[in-house]
C-alpha positions, 0 to 999 in steps of 0.5 A: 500500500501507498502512503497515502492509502495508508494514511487515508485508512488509518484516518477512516479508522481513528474513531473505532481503533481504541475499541477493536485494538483489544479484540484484534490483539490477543493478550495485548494487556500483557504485551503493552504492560511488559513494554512499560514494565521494562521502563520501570527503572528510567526517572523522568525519561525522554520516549518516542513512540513510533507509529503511536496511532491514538496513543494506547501505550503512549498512555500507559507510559505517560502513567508510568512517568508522569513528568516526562517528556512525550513524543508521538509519530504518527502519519495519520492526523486523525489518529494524532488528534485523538491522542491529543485530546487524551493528553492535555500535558505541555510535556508532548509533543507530535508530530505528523511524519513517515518516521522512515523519513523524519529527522529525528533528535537524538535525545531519547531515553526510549523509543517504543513502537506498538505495532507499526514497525512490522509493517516493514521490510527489513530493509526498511527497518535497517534504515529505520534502526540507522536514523534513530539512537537512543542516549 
């Protein structure tokens, strides 16, 4: 699929996506709690969440570490505005982007994706792992 076709689908399923990601995702507490769980140990950290969507474990992480800073990626705008209205924190910040694309700064203590990076190719992801650095 194009970028456009994805965005375009992403955008159409905003509304609904909180409420079917349970059912389409078996056990997806245990998975987004054990991500958050393997941060536990960082004090007011700097995370990226890469293809964040509406900000599910976004959520769970800002719980975790209320004073830290926040940003999201996401390429669908509507998907980012239902995070944004979840988070009302000066400590986020987003950004509409292709993260395969974007210049990113090198400042991040975390970097999480939920379920957007195994949409690419493994040449895609080397370019991805390339672009990105943590601290």
């Amino acid at each position: 699929m194009e970028n456009k076709e994805v965005v375009d689908a992403f955008n159409k399923a905003s509304t609904d996506y909180d409420k079917y990601r349970k059912q389409a995702i078996p056990n997806m507490d245990i998975y987004y709690n054990t991500v958050v769980n393997l941060t536990k140990n960082y004090s007011d950290p700097k995370i990226l969440d890469l293809g964040a969507g509406t900000g599910i474990l976004t959520e769970l992480l800002y719980k975790q570490h209320p004073n830290s800073d926040i940003t999201l990626v996401d390429l669908s705008t509507e998907m980012l505005n239902i995070a944004k209205n979840k988070f009302n924190d000066k400590n986020f910040k987003y950004i509409e982007a292709d993260y395969l694309t974007h210049d990113f700064d090198k400042d991040y203590d975390i970097i999480v994706s939920s379920l957007s990076i195994h949409h690419l190719t493994d040449e895609e992801k080397k370019v991805l792992y390339k672009r990105i650095q943590l601290n």
